[in-house]
C-alpha positions in Angstrom: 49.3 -273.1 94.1 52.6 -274.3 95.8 54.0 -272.9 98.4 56.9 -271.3 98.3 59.4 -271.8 101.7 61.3 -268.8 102.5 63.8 -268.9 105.2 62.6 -265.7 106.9 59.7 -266.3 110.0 57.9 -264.0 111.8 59.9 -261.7 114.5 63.1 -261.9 112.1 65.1 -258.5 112.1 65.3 -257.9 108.6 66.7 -255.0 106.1 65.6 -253.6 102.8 68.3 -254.6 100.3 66.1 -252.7 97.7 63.5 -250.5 96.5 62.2 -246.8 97.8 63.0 -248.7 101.8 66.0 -249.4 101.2 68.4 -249.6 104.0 65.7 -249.8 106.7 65.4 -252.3 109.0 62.6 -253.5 110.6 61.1 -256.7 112.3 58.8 -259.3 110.3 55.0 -258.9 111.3 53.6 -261.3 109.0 54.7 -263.8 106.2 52.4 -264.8 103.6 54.1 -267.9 102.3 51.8 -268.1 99.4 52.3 -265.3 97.9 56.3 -265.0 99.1 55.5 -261.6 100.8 56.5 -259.9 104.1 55.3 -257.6 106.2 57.8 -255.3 108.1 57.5 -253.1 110.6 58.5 -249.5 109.8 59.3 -250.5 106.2 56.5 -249.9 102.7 54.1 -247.5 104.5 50.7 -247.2 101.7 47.7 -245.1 102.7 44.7 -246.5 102.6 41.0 -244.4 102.6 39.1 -245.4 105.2 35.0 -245.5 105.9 34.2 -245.1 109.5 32.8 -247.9 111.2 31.6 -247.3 115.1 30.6 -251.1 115.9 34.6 -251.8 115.4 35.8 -248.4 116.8 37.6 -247.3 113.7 37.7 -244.0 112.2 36.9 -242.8 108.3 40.1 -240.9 106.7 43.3 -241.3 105.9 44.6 -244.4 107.3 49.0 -245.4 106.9 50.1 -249.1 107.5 52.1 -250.9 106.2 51.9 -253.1 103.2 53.3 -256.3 102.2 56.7 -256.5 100.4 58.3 -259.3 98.2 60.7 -261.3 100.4 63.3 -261.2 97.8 63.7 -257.6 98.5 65.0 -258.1 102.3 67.9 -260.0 104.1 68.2 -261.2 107.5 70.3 -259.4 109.9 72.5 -262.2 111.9 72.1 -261.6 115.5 75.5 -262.1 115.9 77.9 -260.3 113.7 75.1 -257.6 113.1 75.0 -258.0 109.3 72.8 -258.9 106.6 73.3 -262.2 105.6 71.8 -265.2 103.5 70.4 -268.3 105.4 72.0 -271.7 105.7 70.7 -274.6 107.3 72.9 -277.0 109.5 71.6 -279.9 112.0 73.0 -279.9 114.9 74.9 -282.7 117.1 71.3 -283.1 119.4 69.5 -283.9 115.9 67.8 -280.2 115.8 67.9 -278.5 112.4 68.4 -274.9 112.6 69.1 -271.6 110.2 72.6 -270.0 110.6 74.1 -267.2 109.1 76.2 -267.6 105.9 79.1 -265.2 107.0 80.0 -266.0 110.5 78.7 -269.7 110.8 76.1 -268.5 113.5 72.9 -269.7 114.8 69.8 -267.4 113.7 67.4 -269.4 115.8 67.2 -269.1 119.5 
């Protein structure tokens, strides 16, 4: 299987353009680039039944975490106007290629 690039990387603020989320934002926990998921924090909360297990300190029940969602379903917030925005990419004048936002021309990346 390919892999599939998406713009977004891990610590990305991101919001929920769609689905039962949307409207939340959240910060990017995880990509899995081979299945074009996400992981947000806050955002696609799934419970999961748990056995216990006292070698790895975990308890049995009811267990709520968050689950992956498809990265089509989110947009990067642009840290400088504040909005959600699509991803460009522009290299810069000292040969660096970075990601800037399509609405106000700014750079996502630090």
């Amino acid at each position: 299987m390919s892999q599939l690039a998406t713009p977004i990387r891990r610590n990305d603020n991101v919001v929920v353009i769609t689905g039962k989320d949307r409207g939340k934002r959240g910060r990017v926990l995880k990509v899995l680039p081979d299945k074009n998921r996400l992981v947000v924090e806050g955002v696609n909360f799934i419970k999961r039944h748990t056995k216990p297990n006292p070698q790895r300190n975990i308890k049995g029940g009811l267990v709520e975490r968050e689950a992956p969602l498809h990265a089509s379903n989110v947009q990067i917030v642009c840290p400088d106007c504040g909005k959600p925005t699509r991803i460009g990419r522009k290299i810069l004048g000292d040969g660096r290629k970075v990601r800037i936002c399509r609405k106000c021309e700014g750079v996502v990346d630090k």
